[in-house]
C-alpha positions as CSV (number, residue, x, y, z in Angstrom):
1,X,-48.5,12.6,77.4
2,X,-51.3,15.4,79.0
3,X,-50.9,18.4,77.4
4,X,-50.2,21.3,79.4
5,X,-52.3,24.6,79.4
6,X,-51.1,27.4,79.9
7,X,-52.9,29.9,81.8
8,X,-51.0,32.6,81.4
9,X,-52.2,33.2,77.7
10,X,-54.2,35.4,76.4
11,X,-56.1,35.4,72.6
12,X,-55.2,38.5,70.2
13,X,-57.7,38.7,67.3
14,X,-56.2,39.7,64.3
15,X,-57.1,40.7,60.5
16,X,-55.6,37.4,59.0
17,X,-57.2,34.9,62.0
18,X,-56.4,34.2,65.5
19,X,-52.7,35.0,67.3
20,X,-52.1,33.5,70.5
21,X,-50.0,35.6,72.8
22,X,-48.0,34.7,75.9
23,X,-48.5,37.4,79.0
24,X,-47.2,39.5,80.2
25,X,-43.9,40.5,78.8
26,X,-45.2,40.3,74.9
27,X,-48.4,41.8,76.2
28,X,-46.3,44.6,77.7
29,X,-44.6,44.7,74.4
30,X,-47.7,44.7,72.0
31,X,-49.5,47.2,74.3
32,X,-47.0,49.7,73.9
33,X,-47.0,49.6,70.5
34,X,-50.6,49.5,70.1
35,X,-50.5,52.9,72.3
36,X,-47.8,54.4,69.9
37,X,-50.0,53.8,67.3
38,X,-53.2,55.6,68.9
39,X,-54.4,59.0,68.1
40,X,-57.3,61.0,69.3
41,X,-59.3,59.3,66.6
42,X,-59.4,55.9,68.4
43,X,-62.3,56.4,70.9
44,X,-60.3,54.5,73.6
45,X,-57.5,57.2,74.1
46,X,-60.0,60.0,73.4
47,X,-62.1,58.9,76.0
48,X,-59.4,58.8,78.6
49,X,-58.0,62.7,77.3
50,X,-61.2,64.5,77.8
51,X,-62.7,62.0,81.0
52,X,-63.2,64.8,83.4
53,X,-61.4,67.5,81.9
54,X,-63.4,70.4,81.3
55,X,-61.2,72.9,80.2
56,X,-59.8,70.3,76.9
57,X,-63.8,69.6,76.1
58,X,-64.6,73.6,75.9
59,X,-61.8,74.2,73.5
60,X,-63.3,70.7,71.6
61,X,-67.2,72.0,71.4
62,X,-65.9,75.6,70.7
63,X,-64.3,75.0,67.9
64,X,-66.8,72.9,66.6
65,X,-69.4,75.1,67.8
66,X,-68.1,77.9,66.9
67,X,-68.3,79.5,69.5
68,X,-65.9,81.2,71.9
69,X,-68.3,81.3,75.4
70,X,-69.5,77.6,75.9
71,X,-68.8,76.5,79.6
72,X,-69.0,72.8,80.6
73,X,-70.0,71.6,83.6
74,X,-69.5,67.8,83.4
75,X,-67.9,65.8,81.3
76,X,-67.5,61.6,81.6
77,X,-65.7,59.4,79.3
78,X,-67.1,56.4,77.6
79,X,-70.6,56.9,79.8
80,X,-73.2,53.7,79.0
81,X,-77.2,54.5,78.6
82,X,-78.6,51.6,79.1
83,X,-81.8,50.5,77.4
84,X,-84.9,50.4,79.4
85,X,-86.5,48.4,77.2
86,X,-86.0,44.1,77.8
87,X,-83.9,43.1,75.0
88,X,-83.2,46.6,74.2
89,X,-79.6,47.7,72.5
90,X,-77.6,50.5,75.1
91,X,-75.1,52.9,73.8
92,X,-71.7,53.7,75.4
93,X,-71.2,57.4,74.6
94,X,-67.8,58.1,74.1
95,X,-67.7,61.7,75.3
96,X,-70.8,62.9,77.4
97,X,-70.7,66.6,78.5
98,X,-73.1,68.7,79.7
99,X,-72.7,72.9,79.8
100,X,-74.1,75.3,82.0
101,X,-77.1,75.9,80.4
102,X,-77.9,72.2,80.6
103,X,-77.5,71.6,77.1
104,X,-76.2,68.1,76.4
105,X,-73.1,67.2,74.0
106,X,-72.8,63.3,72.7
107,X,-69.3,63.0,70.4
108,X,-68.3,60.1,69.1
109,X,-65.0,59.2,67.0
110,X,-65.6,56.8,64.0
111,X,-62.6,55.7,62.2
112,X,-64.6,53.1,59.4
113,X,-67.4,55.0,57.9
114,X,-70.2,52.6,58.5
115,X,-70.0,53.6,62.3
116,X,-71.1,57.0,61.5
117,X,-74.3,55.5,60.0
118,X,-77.7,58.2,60.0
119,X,-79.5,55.7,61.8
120,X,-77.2,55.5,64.6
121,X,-77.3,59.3,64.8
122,X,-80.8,59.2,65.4
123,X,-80.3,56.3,68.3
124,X,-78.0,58.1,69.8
125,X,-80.2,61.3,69.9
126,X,-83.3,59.8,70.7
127,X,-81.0,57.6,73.7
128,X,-80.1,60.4,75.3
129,X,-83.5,62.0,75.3
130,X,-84.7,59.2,77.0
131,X,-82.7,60.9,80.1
132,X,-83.7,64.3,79.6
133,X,-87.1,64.0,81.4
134,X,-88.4,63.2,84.9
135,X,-91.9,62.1,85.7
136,X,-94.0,65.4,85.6
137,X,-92.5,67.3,84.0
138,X,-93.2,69.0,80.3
139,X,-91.8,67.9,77.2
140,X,-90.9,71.9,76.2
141,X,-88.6,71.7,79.9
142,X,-86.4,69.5,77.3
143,X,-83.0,70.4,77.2
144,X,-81.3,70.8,73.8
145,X,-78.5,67.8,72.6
146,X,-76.0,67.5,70.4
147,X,-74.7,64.4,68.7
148,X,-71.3,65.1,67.4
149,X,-69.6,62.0,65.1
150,X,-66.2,63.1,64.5
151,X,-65.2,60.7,61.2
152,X,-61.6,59.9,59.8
153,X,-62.8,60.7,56.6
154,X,-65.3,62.3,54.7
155,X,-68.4,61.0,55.3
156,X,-70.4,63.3,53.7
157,X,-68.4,63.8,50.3
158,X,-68.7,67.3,50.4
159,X,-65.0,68.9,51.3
160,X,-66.5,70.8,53.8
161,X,-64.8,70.4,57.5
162,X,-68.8,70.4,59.1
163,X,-72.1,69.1,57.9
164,X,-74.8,70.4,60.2
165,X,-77.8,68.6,60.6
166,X,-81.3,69.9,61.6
167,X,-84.8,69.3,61.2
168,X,-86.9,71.9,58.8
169,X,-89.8,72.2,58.1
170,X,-90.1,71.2,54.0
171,X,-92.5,73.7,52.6
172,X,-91.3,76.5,53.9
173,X,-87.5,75.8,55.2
174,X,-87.8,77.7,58.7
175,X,-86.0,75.7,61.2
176,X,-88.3,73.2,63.1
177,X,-86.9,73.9,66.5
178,X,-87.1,71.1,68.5
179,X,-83.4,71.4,69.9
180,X,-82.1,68.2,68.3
181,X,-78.8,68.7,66.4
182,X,-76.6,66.1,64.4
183,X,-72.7,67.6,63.1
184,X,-70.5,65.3,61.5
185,X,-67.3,66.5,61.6
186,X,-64.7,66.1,59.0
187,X,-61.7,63.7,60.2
188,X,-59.7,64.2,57.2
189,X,-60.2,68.1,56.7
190,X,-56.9,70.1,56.5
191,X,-56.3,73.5,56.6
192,X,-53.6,75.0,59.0
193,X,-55.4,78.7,59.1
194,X,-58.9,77.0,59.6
195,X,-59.2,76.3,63.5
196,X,-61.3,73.1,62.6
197,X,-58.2,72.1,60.5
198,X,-56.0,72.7,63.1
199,X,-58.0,70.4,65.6
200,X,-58.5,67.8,62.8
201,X,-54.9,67.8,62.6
202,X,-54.1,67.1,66.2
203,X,-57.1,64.3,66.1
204,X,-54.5,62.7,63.2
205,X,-51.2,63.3,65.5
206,X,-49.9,60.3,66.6
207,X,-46.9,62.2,68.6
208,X,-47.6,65.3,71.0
209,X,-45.1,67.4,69.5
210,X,-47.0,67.8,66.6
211,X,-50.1,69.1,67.8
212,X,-51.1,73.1,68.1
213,X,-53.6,72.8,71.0
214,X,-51.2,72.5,73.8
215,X,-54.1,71.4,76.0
216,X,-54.5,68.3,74.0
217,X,-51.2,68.3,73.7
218,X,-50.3,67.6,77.5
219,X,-53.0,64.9,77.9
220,X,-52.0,63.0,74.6
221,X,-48.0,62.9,76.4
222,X,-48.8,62.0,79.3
223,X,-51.4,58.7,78.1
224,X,-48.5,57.9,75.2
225,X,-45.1,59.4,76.3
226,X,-44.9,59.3,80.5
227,X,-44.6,55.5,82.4
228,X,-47.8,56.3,84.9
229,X,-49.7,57.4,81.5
230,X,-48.5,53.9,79.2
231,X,-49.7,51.7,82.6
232,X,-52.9,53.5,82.5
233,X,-53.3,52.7,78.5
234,X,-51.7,48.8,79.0
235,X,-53.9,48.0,81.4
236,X,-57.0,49.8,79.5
237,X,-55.3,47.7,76.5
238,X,-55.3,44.3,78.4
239,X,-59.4,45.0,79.5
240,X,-60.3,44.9,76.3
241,X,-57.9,42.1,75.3
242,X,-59.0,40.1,78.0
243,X,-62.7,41.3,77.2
244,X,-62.7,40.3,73.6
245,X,-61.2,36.9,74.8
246,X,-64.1,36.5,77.2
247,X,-66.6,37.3,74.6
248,X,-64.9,35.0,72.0
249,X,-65.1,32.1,74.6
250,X,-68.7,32.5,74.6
251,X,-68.8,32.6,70.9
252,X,-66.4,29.3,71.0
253,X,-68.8,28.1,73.8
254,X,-71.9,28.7,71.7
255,X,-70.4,26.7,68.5
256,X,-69.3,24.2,70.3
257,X,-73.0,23.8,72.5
258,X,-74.8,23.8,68.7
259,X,-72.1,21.2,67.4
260,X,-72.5,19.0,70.5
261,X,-76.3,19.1,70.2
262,X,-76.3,18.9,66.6
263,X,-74.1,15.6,66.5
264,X,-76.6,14.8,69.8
265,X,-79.3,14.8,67.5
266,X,-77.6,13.3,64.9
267,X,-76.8,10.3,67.4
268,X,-80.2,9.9,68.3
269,X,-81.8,10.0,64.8
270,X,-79.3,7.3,64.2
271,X,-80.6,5.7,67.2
272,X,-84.0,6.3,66.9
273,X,-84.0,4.8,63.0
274,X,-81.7,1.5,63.9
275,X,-84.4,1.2,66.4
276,X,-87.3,1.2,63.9
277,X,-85.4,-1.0,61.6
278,X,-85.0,-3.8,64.4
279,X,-88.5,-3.2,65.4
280,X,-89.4,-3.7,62.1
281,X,-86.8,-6.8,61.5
282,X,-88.5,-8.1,64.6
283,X,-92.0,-7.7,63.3
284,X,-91.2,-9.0,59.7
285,X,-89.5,-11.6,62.0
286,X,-92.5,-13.0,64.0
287,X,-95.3,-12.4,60.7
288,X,-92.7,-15.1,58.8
289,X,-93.1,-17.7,62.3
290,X,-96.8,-17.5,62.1
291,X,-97.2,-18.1,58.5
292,X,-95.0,-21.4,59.5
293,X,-97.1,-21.8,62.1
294,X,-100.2,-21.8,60.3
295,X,-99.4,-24.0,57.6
296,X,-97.9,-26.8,60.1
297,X,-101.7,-25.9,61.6
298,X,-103.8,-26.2,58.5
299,X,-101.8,-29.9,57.6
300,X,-103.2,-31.2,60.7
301,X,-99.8,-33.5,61.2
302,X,-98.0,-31.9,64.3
303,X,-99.3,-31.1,67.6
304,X,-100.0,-27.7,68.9
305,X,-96.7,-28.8,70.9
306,X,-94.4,-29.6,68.4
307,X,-95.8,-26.9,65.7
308,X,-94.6,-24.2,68.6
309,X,-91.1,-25.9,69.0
310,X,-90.5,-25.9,65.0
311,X,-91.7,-22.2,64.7
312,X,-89.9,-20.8,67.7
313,X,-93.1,-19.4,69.1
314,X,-94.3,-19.5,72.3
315,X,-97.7,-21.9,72.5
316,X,-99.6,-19.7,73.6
317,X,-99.6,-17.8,70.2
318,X,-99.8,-21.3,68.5
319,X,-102.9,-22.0,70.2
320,X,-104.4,-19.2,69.7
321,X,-103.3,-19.2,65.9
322,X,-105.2,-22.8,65.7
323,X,-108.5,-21.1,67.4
324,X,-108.8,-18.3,64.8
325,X,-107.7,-20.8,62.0
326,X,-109.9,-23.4,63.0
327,X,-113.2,-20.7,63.4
């Protein structure tokens, strides 16, 4: 009997392997409580919090800043630079804000702590510089940038709730000035009276009612306490499930095309060296006839005739076995 797919089935990757999951009541079901689950450190509900809201991404860079007067202008959600470069690797910035002295803000949330990597600091900064510049115009018309990585934990070791990082010049320390800054900031920090600590905590708040900032507050309930803010998040949630399953297909796809053309290959080595062997068999085959052939020759008893019918050669071969033999 045929099997029967179903097409209303979707693939989950989990720690411990592969989890098939039927859609889209269990869907429904694991979405929700994958959005329970989600605080601003997962880059997904961050994203969505601060996409266009201005007022939530001041009291962000403030604080970080520290600074009380910073005024953004634009902000975008989970914005893509793209490469220009064939082949290139792009970056989708999770935050990308801009304030109104054109100065431009990159943060980033990294819950493992490889994803906070130096290296990828420095892409991202010299990424968005890429942008900074039209044709024309002069390199000291660059505006400044920040790249801000916003870590679960501690990447730097040091306790401290920032790590600020700037080019100096060695030998004498002065600031190099080139308006490229890096700030890790300390996921894991606590401290209540520290305002830092305060925002750390609500980046760690899994329920709204626990927060302090009452602006990040209102946009964490509405994405993971209010119907039209859960559809928003489920169907963000079933993107990426349905994008992960599109990109494991391809992977699937890909082992499957190198298994196929390695037993292909295999087949025709196989092919290729049963041919040989015949070819040789055949050869070995016909050397062995001749021999017969030219010792019926050299006794001088049989005809050409009959000397072909006992060997199982054709007579033209005899004959011209006889000739050489006979030179």
């Amino acid at each position: 009997m045929k099997k029967k797919h179903n097409h209303d089935m979707i693939v989950n990757k989990k720690a411990g392997g592969v989890m098939v999951t039927e859609t889209p009541k269990a869907l429904k079901k694991e979405a929700l409580k994958a959005i329970s689950e989600m605080c601003l450190l997962d880059d997904n509900l961050m994203a969505l919090v601060f996409d266009r809201n201005t007022e939530a991404t001041e009291l962000l860079l403030n604080i970080i800043l520290q600074r009380s007067d910073l005024k953004v202008l634009e902000v975008i959600g989970q914005r893509e630079y793209r490469n220009p470069m064939s082949g290139g690797r792009s970056i989708t910035i999770d935050i990308y804000a801009v304030d109104r002295n054109d100065k431009v803000y990159d943060v980033e949330v990294q819950r493992a702590s490889e994803g906070a990597d130096p290296h990828r600091a420095r892409f991202h900064s010299s990424m968005i510089d890429t942008k900074m510049l039209k044709a024309g115009q002069e390199f000291k018309e660059i505006h400044d940038s920040y790249v801000i990585f916003i870590t679960a934990s501690d990447v730097m070791g040091a306790g401290r709730p920032l790590y600020h990082v700037n080019r100096t010049v060695e030998e004498t320390g002065t600031y190099f000035g080139d308006g490229s800054h890096i700030i890790y900031v300390n996921g894991s920090y606590k401290d209540d009276s520290d305002p830092v600590g305060r925002l750390m905590h609500d980046f760690r708040c899994l329920s709204s009612v626990d927060m302090f900032y009452p602006i990040l507050a209102r946009q964490v309930e509405f994405f993971k306490e209010t119907e039209g803010g859960q559809k928003v998040m489920s169907q963000l949630f079933e993107d990426l499930v349905e994008k992960w399953g599109e990109v494991r297909a391809k992977e699937i796809a890909e082992v499957m095309a190198q298994e196929m053309a390695e037993e292909m290959a295999e087949e025709m080595a196989e092919e290729m060296a049963q041919e040989m062997a015949e070819e040789r068999a055949e050869e070995r085959a016909l050397e062995e006839k001749k021999a017969s052939a030219r010792r019926l020759i050299a006794r001088g008893k049989l005809t050409l005739e009959e000397i072909a019918e006992d060997s199982d050669l054709p007579i033209e071969v005899v004959r011209d076995l006889a000739v050489l033999q006979l030179a």
